[in-house]
C-alpha positions as CSV (number, residue, x, y, z in Angstrom):
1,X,-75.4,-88.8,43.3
2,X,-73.7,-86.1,45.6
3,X,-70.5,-84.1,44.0
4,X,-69.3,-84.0,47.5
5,X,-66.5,-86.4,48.3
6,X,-65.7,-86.8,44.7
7,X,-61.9,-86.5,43.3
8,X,-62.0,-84.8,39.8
9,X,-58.5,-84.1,37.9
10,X,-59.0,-81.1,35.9
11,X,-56.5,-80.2,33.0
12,X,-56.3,-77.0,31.3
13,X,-57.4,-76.0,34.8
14,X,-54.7,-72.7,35.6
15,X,-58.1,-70.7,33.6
16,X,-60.9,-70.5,31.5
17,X,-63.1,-73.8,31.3
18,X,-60.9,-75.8,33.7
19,X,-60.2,-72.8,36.4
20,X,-64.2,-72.1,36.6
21,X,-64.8,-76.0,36.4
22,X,-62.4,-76.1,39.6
23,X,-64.0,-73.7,41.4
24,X,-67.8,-74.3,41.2
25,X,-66.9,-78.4,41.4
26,X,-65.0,-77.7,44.8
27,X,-67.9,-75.2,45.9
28,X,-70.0,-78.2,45.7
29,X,-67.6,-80.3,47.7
30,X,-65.5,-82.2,45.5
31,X,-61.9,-82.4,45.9
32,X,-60.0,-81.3,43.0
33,X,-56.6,-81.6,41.5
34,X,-55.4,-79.0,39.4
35,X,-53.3,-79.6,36.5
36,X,-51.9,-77.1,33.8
37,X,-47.8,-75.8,32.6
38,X,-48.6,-72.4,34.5
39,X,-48.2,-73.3,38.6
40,X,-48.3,-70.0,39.4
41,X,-51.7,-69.7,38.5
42,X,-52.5,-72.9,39.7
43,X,-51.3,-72.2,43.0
44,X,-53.3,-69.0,43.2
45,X,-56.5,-70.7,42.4
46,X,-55.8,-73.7,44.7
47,X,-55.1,-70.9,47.7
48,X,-58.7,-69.6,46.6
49,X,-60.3,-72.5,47.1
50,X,-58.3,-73.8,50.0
51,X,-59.7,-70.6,51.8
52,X,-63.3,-71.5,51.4
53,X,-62.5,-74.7,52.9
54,X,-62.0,-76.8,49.8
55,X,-59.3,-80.2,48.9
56,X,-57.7,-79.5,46.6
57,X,-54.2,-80.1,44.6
58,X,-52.0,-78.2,42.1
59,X,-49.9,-80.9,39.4
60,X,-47.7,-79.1,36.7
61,X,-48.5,-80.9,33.9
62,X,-47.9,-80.5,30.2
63,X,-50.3,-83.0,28.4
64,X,-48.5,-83.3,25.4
65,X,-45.8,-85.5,27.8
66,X,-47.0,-88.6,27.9
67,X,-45.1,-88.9,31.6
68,X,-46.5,-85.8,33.0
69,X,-50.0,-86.9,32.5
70,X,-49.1,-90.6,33.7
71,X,-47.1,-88.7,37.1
72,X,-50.4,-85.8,37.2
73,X,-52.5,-89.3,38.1
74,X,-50.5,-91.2,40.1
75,X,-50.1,-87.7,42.5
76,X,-54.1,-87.7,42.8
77,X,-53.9,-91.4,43.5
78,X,-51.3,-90.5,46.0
79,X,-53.0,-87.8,47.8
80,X,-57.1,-88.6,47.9
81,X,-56.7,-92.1,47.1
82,X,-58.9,-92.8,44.5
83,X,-60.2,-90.9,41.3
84,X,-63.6,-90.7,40.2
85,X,-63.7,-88.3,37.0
86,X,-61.0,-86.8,34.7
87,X,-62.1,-83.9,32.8
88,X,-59.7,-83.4,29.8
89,X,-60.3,-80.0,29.3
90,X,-56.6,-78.4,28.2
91,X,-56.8,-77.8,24.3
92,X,-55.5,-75.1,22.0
93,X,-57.4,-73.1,19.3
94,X,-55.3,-71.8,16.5
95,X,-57.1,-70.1,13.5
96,X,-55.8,-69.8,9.9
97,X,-56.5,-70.6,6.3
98,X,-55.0,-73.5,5.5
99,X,-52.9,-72.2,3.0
100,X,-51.0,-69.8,5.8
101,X,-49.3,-73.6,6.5
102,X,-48.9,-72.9,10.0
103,X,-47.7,-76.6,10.2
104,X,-46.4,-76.2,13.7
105,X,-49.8,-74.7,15.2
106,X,-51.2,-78.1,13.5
107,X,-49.3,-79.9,15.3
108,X,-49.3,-78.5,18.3
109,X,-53.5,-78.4,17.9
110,X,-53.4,-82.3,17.8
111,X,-50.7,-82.8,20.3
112,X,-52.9,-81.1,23.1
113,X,-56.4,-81.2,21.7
114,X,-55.9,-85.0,20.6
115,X,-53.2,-86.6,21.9
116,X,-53.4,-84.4,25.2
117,X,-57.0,-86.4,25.7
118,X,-55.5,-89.9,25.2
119,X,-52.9,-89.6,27.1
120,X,-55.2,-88.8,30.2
121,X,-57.1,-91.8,29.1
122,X,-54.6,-93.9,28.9
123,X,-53.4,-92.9,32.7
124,X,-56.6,-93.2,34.3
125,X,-58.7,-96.1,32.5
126,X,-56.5,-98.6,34.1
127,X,-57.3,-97.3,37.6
128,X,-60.9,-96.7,36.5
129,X,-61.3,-100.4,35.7
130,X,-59.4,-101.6,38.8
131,X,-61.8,-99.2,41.0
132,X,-64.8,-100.9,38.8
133,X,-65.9,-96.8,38.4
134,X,-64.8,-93.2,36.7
135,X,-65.8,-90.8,34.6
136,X,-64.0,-89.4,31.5
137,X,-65.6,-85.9,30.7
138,X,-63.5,-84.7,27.3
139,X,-64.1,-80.7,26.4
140,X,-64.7,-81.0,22.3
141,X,-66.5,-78.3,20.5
142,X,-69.4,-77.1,18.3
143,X,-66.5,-77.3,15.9
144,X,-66.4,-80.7,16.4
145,X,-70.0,-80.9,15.5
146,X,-69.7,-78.4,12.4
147,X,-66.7,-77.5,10.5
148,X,-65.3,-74.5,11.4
149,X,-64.1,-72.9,8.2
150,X,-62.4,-71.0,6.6
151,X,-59.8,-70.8,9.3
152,X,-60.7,-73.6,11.7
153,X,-60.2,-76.4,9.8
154,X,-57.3,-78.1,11.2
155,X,-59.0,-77.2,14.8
156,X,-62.5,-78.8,14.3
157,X,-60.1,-82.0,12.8
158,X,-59.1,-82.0,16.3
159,X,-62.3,-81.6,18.2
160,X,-64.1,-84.4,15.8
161,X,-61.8,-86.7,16.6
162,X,-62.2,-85.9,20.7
163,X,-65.8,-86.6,19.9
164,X,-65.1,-89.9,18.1
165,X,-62.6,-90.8,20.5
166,X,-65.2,-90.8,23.2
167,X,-67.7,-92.5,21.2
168,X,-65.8,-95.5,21.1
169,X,-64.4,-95.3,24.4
170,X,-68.1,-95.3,25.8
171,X,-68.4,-98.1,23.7
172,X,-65.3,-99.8,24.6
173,X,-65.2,-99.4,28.7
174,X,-69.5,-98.5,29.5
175,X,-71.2,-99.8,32.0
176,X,-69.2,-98.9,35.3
177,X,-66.8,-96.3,33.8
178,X,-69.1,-93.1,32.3
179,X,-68.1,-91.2,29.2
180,X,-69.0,-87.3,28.5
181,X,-68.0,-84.5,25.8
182,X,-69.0,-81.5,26.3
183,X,-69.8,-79.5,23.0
184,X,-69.2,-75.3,23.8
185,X,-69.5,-72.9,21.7
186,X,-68.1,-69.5,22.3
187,X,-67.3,-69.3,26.0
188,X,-65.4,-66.2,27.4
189,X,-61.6,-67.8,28.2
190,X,-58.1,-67.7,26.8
191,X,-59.0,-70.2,23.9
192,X,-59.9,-67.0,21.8
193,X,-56.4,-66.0,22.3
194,X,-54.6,-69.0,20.6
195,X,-54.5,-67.7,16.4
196,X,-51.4,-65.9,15.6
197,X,-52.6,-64.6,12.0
198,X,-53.5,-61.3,12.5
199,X,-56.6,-61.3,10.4
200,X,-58.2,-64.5,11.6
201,X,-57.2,-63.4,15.4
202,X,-59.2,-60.0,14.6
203,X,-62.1,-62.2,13.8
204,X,-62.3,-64.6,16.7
205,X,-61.8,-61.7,19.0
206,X,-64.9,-60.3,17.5
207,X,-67.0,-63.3,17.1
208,X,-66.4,-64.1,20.4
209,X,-68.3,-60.9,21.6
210,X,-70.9,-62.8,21.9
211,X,-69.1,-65.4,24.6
212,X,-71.1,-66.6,27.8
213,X,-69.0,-66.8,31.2
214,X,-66.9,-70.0,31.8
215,X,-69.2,-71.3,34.7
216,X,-72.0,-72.3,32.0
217,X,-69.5,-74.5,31.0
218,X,-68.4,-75.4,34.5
219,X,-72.7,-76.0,35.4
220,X,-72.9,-78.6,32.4
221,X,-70.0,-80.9,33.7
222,X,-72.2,-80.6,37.3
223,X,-74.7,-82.2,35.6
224,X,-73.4,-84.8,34.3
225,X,-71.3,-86.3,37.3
226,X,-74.1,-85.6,39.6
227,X,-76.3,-88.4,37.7
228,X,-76.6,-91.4,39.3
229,X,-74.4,-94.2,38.6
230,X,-76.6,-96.1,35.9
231,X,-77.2,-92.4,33.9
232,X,-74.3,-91.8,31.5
233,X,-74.7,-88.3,30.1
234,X,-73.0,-88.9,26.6
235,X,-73.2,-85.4,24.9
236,X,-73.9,-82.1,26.0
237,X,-73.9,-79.1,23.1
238,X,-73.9,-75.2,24.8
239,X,-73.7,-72.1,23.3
240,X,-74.9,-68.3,23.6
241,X,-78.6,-67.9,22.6
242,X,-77.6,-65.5,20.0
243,X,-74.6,-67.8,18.3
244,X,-75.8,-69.4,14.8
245,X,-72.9,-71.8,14.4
């Protein structure tokens, strides 16, 4: 199946995973909406890609508001008419011991990275079941495959339960409505940026020397839409050659 014509919703998409994903998705001819809190980078991105000739359209949204993700799908249904994948790519990587009790960066890890994810499911299933197609494609982790500790704990919480929350929705809704995660491991974006204990910070920075470009990322997610219809492309793990965890 052809990318071009598609309409993909892209959070997390004003850099990193989702701003690559954007870009290589509407180089292949899909129409994209762009969603994230920063517009202003949205809107540069969007002129990008409006200059090659691509669709595409820019949504403020804040996925830990249950109403901006509901209004971020109802605009795409508005403009293109239809959707046929969401990627739920925004999330939030804060690393600390556990006994730094950054409470709030826990909570702010499973209001994006968890709740951020079933909040988009929750706007779009309904019009992927009344279209009788979609495709949810959910950004989780090698975290989510491996517990990231000392320091990631509370983080690979969130990115298991992205993991087990696709599970069951592939088992819930499969048959015309596809389910992906995507499993990366250290990718070059602002995600490295998220700790603010100064030690565990210092560490991620250096770990994450390591990183391959966003567009790896971005290639993976091809893949799996571009299947046909009856190929649901459940799990995809990536990360640098060189990267034992």
């Amino acid at each position: 199946m052809s990318i071009a014509g598609k309409v993909i919703v892209i959070t997390g998409a004003s850099s990193g995973l989702g701003e690559a994903t954007a870009r290589h998705l509407s180089g292949l001819g899909a129409s994209v909406v762009l969603a994230a809190r920063r517009v202003e980078k949205l809107q540069a991105i969007a002129e990008d890609i409006r200059a090659k000739g691509g669709k595409v359209e820019v949504v403020k949204t804040d996925v830990t508001a249950v109403d901006d993700v509901k209004a971020l799908i109802s605009k795409s249904l508005s403009v293109f008419g239809r959707i046929d994948v969401l990627v739920n790519n925004a999330g939030l990587m804060a690393i600390a011991p556990l006994s730094e009790l950054k409470v709030d960066e826990w909570e702010s890890m499973i209001d994006i990275n968890i709740k951020g994810v079933l909040y988009g499911i929750a706007a779009a299933l309904p019009v992927f079941q009344q279209q009788g197609s979609g495709h949810f494609i959910n950004i989780s982790s090698v975290a989510g495959i491996k517990v990231f500790s000392p320091g990631g704990t509370v983080y690979s919480g969130t990115k298991f339960a992205v993991r087990a929350i696709s599970e069951g929705l592939r088992h819930e809704v499969g048959g015309a409505i596809r389910t992906t995660t995507i499993e990366p491991g250290a990718i070059d974006t602002e995600l490295k940026l998220g700790s603010s204990h100064e030690q565990s910070s210092a560490f991620v920075k250096d770990f994450y020397k390591i990183a391959i470009p966003a567009d790896s990322v971005a290639r993976a997610i091809a893949y799996a839409i571009e299947q046909p219809a009856d190929v649901d492309i459940n799990e995809i793990v990536l990360r640098p050659t060189v990267q034992e965890f």
